[in-house]
C-alpha positions in Angstrom: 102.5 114.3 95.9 105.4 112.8 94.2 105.3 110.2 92.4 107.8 107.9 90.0 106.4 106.4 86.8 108.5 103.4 85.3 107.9 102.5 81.6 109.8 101.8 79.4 107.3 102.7 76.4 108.3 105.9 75.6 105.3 107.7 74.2 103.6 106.4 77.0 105.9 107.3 79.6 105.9 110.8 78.7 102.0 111.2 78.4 101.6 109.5 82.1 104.1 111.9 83.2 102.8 114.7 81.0 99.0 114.1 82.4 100.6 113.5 86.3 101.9 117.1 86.1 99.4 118.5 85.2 97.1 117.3 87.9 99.9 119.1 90.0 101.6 116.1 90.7 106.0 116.2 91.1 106.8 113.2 88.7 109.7 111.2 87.7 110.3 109.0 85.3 112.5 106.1 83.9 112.6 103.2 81.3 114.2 100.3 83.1 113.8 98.3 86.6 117.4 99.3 87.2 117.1 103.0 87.4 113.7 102.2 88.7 115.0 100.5 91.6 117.8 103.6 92.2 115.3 106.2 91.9 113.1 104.5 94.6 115.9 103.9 96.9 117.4 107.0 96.7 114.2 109.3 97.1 111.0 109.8 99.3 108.3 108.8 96.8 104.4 108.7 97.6 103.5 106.0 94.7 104.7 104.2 92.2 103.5 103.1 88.7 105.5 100.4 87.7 105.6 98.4 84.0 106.3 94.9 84.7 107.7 94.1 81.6 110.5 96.5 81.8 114.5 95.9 80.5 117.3 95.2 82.7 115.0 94.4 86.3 111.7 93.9 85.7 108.7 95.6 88.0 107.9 92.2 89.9 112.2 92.3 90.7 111.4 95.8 91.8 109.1 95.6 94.2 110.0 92.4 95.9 113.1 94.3 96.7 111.3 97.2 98.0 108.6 95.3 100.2 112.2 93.0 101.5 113.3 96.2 102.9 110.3 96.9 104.5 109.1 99.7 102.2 105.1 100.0 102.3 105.2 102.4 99.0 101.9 102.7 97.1 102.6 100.7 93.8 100.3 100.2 90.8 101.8 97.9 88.6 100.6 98.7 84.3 100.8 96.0 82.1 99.6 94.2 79.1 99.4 90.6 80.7 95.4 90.3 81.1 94.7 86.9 82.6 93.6 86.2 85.9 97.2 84.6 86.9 99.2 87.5 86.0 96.7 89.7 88.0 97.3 87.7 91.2 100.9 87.7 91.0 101.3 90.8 90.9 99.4 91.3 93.8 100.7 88.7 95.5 104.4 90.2 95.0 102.9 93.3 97.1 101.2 95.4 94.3 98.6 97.9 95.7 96.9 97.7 92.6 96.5 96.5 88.8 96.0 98.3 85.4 95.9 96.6 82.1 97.2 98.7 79.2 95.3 100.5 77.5 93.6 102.0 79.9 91.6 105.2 80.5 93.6 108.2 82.3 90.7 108.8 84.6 90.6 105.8 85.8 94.3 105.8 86.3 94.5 109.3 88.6 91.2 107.6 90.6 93.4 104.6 91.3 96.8 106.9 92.1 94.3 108.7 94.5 93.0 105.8 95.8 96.2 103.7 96.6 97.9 106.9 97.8 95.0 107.3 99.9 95.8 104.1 102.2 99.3 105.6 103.1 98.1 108.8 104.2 96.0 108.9 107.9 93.3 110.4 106.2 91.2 107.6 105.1 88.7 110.6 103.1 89.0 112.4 100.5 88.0 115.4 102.8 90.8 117.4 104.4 90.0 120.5 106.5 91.8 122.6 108.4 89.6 125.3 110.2 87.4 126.3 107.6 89.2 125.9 104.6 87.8 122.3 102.9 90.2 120.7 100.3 89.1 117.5 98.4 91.7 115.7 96.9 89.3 113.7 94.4 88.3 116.8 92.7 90.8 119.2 93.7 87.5 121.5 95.0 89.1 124.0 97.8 86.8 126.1 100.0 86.9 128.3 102.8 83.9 129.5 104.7 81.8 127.8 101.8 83.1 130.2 99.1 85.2 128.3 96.6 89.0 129.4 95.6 90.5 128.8 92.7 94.4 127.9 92.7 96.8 126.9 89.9 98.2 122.9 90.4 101.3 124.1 91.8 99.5 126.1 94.6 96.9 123.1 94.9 99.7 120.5 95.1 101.3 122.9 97.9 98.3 123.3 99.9 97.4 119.5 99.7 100.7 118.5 101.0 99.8 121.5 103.7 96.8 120.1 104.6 98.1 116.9 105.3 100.4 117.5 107.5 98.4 120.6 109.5 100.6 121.7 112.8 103.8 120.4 111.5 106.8 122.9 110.3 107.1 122.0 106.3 110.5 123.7 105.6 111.4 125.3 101.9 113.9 122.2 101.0 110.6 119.7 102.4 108.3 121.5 99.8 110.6 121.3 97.1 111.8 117.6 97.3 107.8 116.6 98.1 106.4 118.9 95.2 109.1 119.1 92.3 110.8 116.4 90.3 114.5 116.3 89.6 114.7 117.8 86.7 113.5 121.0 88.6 115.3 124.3 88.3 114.0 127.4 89.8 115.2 129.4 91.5 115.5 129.4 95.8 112.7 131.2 96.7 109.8 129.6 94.6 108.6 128.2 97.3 108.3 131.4 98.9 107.0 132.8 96.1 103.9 130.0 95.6 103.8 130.7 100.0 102.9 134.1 99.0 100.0 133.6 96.1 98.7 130.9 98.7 98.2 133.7 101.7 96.5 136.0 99.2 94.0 133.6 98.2 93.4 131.7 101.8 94.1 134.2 104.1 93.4 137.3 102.3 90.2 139.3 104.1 90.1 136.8 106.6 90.2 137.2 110.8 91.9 133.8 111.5 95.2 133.4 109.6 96.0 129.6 108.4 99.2 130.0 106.9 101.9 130.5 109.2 105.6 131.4 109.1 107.7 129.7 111.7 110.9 131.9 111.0 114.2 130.1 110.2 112.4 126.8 110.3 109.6 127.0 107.4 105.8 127.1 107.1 102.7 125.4 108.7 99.3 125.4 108.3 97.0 125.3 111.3 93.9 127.2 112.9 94.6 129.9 115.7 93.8 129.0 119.0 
């Protein structure tokens, strides 16, 4: 998933983003409501964690623009504001959900997951596809009942596979879903992370999950 974390706390900015990546997560991040605001007009996010003290646009600015043009992003507003008002304003501007600073990081990635979570048409944490099980609270991926270890990046991959089993995910999809914009590698990564993902789901198995749909992309889907 991707997701854009606005703070304008520096030191803290970078550790969210820091601990977002690596829990596989494509992140990017800013320090002002304005570029906030650009950023989540300008690219397909799945969350938001927004500051609401923030210079220049503040997060309640933010998102009242965003739910006025009909966007149902995830958003978890952070803050220091701790009183029972400030909580219901902010979820009264549209906030998914609330977290007062400081907070625990756990707690934090359960809430992303959560919030995320009522976006997504799968209301569990469970996502199978034949007989390959992936769960996306503890990032636990089996097939056949024998576990499989994968790196984040091939994780990520396969989660954003598994949500979206059937449909034809093509290489510039992947990319703009899984990386942030500071991304530079080269053109065929995706093929690349395609390839380690076959080995380790596919590899000594009958039934193939991971298919090439040539010119067009990859999908992930059982054999009938």
């Amino acid at each position: 998933m991707r997701l854009l974390v606005a703070e304008d706390e520096q030191d803290l900015n970078r550790l969210i983003r820091k601990t977002l990546e690596k829990e596989g997560y494509g992140v990017d991040s800013c320090f002002d409501g304005e570029e906030a605001l650009y950023y989540l007009e300008n690219t397909d996010y799945d969350g938001a964690i927004l500051d609401i003290m923030m210079p220049k646009k503040d997060g309640l600015f933010v998102l009242k623009a965003l739910r006025q043009k009909g966007s149902d992003l995830p958003v978890l507003f952070l803050t220091a504001r701790d009183s029972i008002s400030d909580r219901v304003l902010g979820l009264d501007s549209g906030a998914d959900d609330y977290l007062i600073k400081p907070f625990d990081f756990d707690e934090l990635l359960a809430r992303i997951r959560a919030m995320t979570r009522k976006r997504s048409p799968h209301t569990s944490s469970i996502l199978t596809v034949g007989d390959l099980t992936l769960d996306t609270g503890s990032h636990r991926v089996t097939r056949g009942g024998k576990p499989i270890d994968l790196s984040a990046r091939e994780y990520t991959i396969l989660e954003y596979m598994c949500m979206n089993p059937g449909i034809v995910l093509s290489r510039e999809k992947i990319e703009n879903h899984i990386w942030n914009y500071d991304y530079s590698g080269g053109s065929n990564v995706v093929d690349v992370y395609i390839s380690y993902l076959r080995k380790k789901i596919d590899g000594g198995q009958g039934k193939k999950l991971i298919h090439t749909v040539w010119g067009s992309g990859w999908t992930i889907k059982e054999d009938t």
